[in-house]
PyMOL Python script that loads the backbone (N, CA, C, O; Angstrom):
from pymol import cmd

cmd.read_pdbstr("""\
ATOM      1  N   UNK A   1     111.920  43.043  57.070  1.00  0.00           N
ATOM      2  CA  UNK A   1     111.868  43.898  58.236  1.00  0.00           C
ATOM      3  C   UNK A   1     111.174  45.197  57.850  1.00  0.00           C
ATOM      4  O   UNK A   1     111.283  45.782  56.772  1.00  0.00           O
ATOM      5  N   UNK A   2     110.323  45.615  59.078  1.00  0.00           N
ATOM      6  CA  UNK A   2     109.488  47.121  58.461  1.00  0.00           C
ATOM      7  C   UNK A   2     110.142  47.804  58.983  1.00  0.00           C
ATOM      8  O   UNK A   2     110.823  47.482  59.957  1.00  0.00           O
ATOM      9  N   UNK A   3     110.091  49.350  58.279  1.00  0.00           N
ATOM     10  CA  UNK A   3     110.720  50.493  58.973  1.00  0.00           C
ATOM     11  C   UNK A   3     109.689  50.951  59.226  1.00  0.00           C
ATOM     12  O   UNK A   3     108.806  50.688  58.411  1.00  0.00           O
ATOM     13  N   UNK A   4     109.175  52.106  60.809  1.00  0.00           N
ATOM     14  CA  UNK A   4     108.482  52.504  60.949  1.00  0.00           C
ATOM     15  C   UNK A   4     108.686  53.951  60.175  1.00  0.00           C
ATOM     16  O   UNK A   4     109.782  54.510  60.121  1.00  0.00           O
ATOM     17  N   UNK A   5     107.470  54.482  59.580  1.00  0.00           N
ATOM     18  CA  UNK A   5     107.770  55.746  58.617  1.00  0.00           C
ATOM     19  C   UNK A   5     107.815  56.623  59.395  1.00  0.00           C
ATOM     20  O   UNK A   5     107.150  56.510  60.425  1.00  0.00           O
ATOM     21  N   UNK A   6     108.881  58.193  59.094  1.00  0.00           N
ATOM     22  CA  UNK A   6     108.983  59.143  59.524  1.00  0.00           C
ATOM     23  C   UNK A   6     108.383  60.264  59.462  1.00  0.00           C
ATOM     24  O   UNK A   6     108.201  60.849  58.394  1.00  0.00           O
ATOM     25  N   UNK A   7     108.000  60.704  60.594  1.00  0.00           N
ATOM     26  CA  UNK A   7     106.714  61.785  60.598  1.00  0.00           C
ATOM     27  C   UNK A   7     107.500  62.792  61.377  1.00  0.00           C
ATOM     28  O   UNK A   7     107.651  62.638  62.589  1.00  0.00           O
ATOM     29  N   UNK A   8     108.042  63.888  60.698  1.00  0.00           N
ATOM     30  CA  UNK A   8     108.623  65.236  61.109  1.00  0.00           C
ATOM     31  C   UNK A   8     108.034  65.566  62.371  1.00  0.00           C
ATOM     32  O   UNK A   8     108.527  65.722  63.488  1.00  0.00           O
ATOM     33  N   UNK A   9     106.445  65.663  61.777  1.00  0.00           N
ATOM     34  CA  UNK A   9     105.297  66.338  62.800  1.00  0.00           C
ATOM     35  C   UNK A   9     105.678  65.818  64.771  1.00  0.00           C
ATOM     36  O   UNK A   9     105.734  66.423  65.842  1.00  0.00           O
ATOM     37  N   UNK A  10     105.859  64.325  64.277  1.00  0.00           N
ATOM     38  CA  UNK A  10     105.833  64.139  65.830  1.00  0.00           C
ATOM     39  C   UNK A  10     107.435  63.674  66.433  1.00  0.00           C
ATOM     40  O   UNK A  10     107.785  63.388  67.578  1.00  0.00           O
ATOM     41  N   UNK A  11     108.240  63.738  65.110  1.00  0.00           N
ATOM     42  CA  UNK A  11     109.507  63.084  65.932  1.00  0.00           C
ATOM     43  C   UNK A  11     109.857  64.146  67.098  1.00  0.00           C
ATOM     44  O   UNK A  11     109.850  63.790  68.276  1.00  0.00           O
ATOM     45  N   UNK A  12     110.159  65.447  66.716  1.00  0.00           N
ATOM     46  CA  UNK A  12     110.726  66.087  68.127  1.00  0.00           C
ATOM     47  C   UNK A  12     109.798  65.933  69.162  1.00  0.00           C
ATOM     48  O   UNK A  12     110.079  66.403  70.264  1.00  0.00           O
ATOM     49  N   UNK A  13     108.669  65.312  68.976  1.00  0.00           N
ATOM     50  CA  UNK A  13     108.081  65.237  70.500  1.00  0.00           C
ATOM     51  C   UNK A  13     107.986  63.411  71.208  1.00  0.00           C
ATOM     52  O   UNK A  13     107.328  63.041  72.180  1.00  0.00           O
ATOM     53  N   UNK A  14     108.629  62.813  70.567  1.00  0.00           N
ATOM     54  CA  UNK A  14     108.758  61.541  70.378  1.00  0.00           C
ATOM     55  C   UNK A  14     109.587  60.818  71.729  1.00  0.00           C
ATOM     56  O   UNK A  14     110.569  61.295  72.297  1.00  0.00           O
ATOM     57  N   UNK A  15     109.157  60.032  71.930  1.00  0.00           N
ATOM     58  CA  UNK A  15     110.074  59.506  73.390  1.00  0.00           C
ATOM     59  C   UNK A  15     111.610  59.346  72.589  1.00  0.00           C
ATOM     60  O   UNK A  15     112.495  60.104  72.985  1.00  0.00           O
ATOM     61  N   UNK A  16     111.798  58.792  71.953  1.00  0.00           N
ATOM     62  CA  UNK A  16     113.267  58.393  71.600  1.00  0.00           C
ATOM     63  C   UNK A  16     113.845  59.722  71.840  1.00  0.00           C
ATOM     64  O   UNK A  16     114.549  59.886  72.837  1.00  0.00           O
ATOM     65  N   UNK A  17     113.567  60.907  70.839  1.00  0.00           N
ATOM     66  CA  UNK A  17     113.688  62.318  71.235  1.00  0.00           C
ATOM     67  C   UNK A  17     114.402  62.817  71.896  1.00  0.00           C
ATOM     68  O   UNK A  17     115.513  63.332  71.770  1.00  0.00           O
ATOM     69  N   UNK A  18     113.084  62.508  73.373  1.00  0.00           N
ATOM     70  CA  UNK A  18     113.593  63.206  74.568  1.00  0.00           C
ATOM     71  C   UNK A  18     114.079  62.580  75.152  1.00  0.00           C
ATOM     72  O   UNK A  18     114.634  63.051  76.144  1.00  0.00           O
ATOM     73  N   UNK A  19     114.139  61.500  74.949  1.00  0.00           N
ATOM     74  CA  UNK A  19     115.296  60.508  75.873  1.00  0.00           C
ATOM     75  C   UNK A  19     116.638  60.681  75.428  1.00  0.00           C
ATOM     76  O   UNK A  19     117.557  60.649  76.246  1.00  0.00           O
ATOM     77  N   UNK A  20     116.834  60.856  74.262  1.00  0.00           N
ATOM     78  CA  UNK A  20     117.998  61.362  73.456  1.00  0.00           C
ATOM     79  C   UNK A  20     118.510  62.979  74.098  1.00  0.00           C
ATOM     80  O   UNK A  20     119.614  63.322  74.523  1.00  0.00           O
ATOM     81  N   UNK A  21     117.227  63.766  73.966  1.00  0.00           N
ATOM     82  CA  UNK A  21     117.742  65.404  74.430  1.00  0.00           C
ATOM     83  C   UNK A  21     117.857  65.434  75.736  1.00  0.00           C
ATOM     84  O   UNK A  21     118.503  66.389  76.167  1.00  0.00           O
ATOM     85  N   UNK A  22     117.216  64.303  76.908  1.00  0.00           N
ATOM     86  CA  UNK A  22     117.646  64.317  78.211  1.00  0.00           C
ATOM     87  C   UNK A  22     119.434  63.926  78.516  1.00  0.00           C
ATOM     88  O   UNK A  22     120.092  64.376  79.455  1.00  0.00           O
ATOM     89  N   UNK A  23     119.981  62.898  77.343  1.00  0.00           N
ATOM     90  CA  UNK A  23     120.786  62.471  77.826  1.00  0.00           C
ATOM     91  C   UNK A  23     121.936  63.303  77.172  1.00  0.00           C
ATOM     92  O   UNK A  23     123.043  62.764  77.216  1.00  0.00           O
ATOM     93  N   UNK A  24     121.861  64.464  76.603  1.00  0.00           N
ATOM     94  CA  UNK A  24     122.878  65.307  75.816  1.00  0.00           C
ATOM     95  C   UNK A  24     122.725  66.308  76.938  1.00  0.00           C
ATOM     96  O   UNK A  24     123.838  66.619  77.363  1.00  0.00           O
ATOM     97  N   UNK A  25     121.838  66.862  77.506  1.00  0.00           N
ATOM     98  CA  UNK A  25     121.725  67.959  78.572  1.00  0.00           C
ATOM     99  C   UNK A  25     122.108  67.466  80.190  1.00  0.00           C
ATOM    100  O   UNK A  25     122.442  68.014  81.240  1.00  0.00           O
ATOM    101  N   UNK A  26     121.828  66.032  79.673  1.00  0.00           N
ATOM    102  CA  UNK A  26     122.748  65.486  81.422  1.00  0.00           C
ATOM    103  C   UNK A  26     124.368  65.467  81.259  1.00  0.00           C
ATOM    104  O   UNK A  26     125.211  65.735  82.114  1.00  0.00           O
ATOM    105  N   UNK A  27     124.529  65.116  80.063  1.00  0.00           N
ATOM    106  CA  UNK A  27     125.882  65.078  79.692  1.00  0.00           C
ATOM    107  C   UNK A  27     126.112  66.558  79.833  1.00  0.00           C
ATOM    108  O   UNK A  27     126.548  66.693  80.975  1.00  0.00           O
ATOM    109  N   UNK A  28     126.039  67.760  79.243  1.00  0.00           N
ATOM    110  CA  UNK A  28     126.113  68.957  79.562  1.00  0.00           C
ATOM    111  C   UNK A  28     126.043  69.282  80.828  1.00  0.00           C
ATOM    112  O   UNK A  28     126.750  70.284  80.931  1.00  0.00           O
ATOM    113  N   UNK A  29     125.590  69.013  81.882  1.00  0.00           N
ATOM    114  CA  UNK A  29     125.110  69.617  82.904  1.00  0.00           C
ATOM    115  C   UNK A  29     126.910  68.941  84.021  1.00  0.00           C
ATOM    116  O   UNK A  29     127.837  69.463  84.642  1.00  0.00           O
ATOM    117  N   UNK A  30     126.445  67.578  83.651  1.00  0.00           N
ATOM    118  CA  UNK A  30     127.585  66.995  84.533  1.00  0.00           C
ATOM    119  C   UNK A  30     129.012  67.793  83.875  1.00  0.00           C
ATOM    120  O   UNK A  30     129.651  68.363  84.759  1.00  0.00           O
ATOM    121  N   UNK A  31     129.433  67.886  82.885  1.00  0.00           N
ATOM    122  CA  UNK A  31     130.937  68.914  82.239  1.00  0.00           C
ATOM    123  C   UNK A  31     130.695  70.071  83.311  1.00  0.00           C
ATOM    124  O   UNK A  31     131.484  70.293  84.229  1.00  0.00           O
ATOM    125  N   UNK A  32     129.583  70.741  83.107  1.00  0.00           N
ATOM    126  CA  UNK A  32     129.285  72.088  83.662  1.00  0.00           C
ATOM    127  C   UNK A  32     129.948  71.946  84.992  1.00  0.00           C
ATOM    128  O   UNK A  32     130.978  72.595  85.175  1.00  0.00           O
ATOM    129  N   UNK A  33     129.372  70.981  86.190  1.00  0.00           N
ATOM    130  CA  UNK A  33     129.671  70.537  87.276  1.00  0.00           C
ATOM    131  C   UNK A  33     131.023  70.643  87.519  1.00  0.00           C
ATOM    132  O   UNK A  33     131.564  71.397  88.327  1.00  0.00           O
ATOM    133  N   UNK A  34     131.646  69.685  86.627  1.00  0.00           N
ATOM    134  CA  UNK A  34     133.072  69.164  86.601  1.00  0.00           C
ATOM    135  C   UNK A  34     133.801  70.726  86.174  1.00  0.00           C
ATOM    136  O   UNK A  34     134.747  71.039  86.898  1.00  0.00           O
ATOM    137  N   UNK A  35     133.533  71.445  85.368  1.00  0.00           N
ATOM    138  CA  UNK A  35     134.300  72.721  85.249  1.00  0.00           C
ATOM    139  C   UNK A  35     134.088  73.514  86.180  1.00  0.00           C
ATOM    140  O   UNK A  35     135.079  74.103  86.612  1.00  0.00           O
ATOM    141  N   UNK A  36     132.802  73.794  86.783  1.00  0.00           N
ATOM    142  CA  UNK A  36     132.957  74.468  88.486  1.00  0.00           C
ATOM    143  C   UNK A  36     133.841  73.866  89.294  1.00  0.00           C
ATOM    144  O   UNK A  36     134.964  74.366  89.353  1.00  0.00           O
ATOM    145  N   UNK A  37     133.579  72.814  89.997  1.00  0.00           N
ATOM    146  CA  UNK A  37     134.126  72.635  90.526  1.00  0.00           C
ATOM    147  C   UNK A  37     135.975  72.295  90.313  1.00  0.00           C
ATOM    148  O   UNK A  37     136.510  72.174  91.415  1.00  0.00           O
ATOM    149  N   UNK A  38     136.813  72.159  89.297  1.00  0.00           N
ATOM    150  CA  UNK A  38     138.281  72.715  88.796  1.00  0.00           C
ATOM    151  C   UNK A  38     138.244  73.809  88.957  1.00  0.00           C
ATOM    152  O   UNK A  38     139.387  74.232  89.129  1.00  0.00           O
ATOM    153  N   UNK A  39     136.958  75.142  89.038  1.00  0.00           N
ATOM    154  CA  UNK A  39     137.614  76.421  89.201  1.00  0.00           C
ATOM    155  C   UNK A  39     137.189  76.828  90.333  1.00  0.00           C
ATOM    156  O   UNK A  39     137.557  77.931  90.738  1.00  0.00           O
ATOM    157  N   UNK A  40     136.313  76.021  91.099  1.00  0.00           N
ATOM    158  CA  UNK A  40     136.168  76.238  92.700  1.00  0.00           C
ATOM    159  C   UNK A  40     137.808  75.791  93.558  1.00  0.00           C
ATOM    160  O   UNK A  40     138.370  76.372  94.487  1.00  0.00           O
ATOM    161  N   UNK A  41     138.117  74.845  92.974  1.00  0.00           N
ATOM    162  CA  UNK A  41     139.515  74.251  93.339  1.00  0.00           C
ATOM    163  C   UNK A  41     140.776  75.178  93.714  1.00  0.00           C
ATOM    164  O   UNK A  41     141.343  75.431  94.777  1.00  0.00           O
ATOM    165  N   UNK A  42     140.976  75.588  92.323  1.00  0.00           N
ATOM    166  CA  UNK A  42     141.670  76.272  91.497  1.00  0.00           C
ATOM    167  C   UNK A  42     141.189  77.833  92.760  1.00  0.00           C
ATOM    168  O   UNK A  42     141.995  78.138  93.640  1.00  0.00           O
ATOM    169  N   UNK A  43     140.334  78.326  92.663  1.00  0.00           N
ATOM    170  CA  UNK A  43     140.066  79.488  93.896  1.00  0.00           C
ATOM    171  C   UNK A  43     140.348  79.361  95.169  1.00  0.00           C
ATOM    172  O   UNK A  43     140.416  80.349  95.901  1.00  0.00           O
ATOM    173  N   UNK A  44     140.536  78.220  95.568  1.00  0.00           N
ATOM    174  CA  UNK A  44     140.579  77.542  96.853  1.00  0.00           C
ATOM    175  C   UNK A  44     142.113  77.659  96.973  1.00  0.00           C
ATOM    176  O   UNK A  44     142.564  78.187  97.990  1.00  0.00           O
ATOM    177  N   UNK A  45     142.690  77.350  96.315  1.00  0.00           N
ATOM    178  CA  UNK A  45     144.100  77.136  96.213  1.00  0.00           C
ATOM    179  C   UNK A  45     145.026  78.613  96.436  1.00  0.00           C
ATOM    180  O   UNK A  45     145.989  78.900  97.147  1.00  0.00           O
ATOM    181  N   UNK A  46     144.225  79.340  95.471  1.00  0.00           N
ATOM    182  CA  UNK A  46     144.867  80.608  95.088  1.00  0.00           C
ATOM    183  C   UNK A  46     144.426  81.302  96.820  1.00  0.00           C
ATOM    184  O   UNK A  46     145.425  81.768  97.368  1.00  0.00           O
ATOM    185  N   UNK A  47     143.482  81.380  97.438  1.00  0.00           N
ATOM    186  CA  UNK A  47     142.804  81.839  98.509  1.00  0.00           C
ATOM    187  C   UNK A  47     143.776  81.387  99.731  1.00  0.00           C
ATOM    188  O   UNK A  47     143.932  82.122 100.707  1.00  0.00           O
ATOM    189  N   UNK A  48     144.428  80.104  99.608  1.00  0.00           N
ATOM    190  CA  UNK A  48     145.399  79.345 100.801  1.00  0.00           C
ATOM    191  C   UNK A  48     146.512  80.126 100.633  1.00  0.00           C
ATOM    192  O   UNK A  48     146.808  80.881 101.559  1.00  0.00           O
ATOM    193  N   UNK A  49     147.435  80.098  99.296  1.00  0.00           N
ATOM    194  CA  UNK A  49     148.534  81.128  98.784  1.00  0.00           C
ATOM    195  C   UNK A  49     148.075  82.585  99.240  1.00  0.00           C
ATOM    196  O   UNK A  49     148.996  83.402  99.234  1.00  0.00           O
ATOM    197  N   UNK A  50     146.936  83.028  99.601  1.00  0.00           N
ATOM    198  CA  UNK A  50     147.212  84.075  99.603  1.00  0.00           C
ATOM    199  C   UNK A  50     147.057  84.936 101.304  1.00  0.00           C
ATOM    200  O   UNK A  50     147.334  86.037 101.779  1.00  0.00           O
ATOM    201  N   UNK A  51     146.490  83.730 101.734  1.00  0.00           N
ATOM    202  CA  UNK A  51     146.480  83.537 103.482  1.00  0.00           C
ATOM    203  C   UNK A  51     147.914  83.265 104.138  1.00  0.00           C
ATOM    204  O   UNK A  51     148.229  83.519 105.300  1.00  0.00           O
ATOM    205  N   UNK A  52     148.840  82.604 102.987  1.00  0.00           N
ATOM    206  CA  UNK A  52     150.084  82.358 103.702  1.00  0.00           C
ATOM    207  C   UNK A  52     150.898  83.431 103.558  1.00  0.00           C
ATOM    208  O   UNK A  52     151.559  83.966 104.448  1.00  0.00           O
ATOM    209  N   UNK A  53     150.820  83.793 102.180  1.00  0.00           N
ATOM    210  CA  UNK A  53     151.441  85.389 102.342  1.00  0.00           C
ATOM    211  C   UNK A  53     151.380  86.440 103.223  1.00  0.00           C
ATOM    212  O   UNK A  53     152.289  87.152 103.649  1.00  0.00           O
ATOM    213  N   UNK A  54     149.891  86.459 103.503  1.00  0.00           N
ATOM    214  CA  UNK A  54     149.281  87.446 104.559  1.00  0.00           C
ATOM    215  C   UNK A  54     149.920  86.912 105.979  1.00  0.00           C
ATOM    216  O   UNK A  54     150.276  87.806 106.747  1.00  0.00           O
ATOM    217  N   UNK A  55     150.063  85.851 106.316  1.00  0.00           N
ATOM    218  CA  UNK A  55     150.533  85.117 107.438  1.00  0.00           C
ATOM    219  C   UNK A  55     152.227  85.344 107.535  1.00  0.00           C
ATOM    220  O   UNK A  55     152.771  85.537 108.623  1.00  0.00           O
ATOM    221  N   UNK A  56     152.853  85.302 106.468  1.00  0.00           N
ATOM    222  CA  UNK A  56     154.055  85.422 106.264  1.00  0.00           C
ATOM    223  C   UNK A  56     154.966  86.683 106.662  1.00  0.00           C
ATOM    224  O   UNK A  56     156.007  86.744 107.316  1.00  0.00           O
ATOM    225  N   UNK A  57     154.222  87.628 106.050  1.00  0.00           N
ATOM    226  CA  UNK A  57     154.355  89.434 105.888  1.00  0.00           C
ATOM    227  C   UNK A  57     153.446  89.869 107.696  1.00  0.00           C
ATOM    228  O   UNK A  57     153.529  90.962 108.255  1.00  0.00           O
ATOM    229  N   UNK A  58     152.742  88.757 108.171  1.00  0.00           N
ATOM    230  CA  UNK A  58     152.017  89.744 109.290  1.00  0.00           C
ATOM    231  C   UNK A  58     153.023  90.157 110.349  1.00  0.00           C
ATOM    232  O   UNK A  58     152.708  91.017 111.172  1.00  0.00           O
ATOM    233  N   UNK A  59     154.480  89.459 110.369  1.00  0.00           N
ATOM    234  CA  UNK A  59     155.011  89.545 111.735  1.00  0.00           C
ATOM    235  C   UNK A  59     155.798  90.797 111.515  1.00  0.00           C
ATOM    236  O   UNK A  59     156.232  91.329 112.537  1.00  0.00           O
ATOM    237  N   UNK A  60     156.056  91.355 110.383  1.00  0.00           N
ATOM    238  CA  UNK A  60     157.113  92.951 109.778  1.00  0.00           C
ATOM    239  C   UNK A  60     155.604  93.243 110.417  1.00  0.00           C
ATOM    240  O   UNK A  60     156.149  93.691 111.425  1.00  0.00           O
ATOM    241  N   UNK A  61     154.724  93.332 110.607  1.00  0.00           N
ATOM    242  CA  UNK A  61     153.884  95.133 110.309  1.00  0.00           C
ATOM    243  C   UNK A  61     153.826  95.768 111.545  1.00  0.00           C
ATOM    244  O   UNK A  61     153.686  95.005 112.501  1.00  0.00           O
ATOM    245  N   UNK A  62     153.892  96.894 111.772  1.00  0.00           N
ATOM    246  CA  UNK A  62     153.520  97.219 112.899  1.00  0.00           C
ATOM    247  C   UNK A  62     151.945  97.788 113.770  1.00  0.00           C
ATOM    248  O   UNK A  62     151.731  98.303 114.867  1.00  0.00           O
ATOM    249  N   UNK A  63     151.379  97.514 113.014  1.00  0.00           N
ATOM    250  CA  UNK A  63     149.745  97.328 113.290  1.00  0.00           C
ATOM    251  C   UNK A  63     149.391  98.432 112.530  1.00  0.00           C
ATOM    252  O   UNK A  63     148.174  98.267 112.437  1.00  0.00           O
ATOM    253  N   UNK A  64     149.717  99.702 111.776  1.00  0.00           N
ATOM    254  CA  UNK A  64     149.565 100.748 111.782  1.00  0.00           C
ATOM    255  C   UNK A  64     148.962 100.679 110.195  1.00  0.00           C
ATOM    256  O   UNK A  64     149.747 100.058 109.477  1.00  0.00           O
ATOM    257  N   UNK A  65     148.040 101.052 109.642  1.00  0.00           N
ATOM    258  CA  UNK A  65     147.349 101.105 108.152  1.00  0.00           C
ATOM    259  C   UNK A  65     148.192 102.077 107.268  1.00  0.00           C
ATOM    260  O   UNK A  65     148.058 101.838 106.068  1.00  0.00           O
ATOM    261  N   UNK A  66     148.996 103.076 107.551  1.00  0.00           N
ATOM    262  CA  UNK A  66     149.841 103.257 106.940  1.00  0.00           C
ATOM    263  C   UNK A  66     151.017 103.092 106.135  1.00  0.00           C
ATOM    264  O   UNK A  66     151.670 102.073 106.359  1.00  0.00           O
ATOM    265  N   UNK A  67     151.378 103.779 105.355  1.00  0.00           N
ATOM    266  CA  UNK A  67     152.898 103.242 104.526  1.00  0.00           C
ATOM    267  C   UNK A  67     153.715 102.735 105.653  1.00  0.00           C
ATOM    268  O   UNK A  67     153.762 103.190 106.796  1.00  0.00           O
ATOM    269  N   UNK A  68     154.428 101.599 105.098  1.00  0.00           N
ATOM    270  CA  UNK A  68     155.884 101.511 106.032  1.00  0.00           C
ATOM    271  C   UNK A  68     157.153 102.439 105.965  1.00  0.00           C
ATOM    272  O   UNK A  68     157.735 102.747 104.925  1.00  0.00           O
ATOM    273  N   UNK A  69     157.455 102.793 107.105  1.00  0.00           N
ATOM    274  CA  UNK A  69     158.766 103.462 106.926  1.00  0.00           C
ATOM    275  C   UNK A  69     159.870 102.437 107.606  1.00  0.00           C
ATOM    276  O   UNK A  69     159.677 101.778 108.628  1.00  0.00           O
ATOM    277  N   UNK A  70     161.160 102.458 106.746  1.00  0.00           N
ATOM    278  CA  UNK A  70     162.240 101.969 107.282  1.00  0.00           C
ATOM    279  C   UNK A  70     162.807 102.577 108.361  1.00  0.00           C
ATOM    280  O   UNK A  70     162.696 103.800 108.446  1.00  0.00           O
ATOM    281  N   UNK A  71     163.420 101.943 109.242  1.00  0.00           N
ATOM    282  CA  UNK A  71     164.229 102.020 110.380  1.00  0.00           C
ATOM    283  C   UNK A  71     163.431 101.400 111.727  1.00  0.00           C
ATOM    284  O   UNK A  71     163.991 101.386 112.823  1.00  0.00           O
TER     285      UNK A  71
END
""", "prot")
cmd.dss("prot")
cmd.show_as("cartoon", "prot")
cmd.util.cbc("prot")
cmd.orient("prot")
């Protein structure tokens, strides 16, 4: 069996190469994806919690932008 000999000069520009560096940067790209979107989630979530609070607390206020006073 022959080995084809190795030539520094042209391997990084070599199809195997870039078929190799396409499929490490797709792999990268899709994680990337997948970690946005867990912290698009994750924002989404925190954003609902914080609409219900606001929803919760709206019926005490008395419309007024000021401190509350008791009584």
């Amino acid at each position: 069996m022959m080995m084809a000999a190795f030539h520094h000069e042209t391997a990084r520009g070599g199809e195997v190469y870039r078929a190799a560096r396409f499929a490490l940067l797709t792999q990268r790209i899709i994680q990337d994806i997948k970690r946005t979107d867990a912290a698009a989630e994750k924002v989404e979530r925190m954003l609902t919690k914080l609409g219900e609070a606001i929803a919760f607390d709206e019926p005490a206020r008395t419309g007024s932008l000021g401190p509350r006073r008791p009584g």
